[in-house]
Each structure stands twice: as C-alpha cells, then as structure tokens.
N, C-alpha and C positions, 0 to 999 in steps of 0.2 A: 964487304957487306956495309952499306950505305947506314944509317941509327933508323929510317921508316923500315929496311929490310928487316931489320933488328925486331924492333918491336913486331911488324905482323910474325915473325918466326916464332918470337917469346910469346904474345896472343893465343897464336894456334896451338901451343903446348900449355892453354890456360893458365897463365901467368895474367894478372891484374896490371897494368901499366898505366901510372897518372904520370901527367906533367908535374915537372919540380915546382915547389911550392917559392912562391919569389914575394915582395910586398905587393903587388898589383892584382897577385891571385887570391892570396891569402884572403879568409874570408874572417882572421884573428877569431878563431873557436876559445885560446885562453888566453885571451889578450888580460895585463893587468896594470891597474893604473890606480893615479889616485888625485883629488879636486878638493877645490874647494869655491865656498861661495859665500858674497858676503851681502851684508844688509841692503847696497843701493843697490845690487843685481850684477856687480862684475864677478868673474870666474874665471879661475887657472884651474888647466886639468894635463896632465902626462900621462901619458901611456905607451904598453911595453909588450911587443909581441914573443914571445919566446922561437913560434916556429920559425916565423921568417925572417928575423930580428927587426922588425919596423918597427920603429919608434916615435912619438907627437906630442909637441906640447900644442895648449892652445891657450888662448887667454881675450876675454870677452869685457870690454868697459862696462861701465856703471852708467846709473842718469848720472849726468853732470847737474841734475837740479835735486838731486834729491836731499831731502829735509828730513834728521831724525824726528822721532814724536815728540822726544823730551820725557819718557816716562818715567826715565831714572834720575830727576835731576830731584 
C-alpha cells in the first residue's frame, strides 16, 4: 500500500489527515521571542518556534546620522 493509498483508506474511515508540520508550513501559532530597540532606530529580535523548531534572529541598523537631543546633560 503506496502513503496516498493510505491516506484515501484512513479518509474514508474519517480519520482527519494534515501534512507534517515542517518550517516552511508552519504558520508559528506560539512562536516566542524576544527584541529589543534602541534610541537611533537599530533592532535585534530572536525568535523560537516550539512546533516546528524554527528559529531567527534578526538585527536592523540605526541612522548613522543620528544626534541625541542632549536633554540629560
């Protein structure tokens, strides 16, 4: 018995049959992570999928022009 035999047999006996859940399907329902951001606009962020195990970091520059105000001086 071929795995499509399979399934239409399991089907017809109402059996629910989804594809394996893999990183590319996953649609990360409890994905968890955690970021952070800072004054001139750059950003690191992780994250962490438990079902599929996919995992990301990411990390985003800043203005290179950017100029505190000076409020605390």
């Amino acid at each position: 018995m071929t795995d499509d035999e399979m399934v239409s047999a399991l089907r017809a006996k109402g059996w629910r049959i989804q594809p394996p859940i893999d990183p590319k399907t996953c649609k990360h329902p409890q994905a968890r992570g955690s970021g952070s951001l800072s004054s001139d606009g750059a950003s690191k962020s992780d994250g962490y999928c438990p079902d599929c195990g996919a995992s990301w970091h990411q990390e985003t520059a800043g203005d290179p022009n950017y100029q505190p105000l000076g409020l605390f001086y």
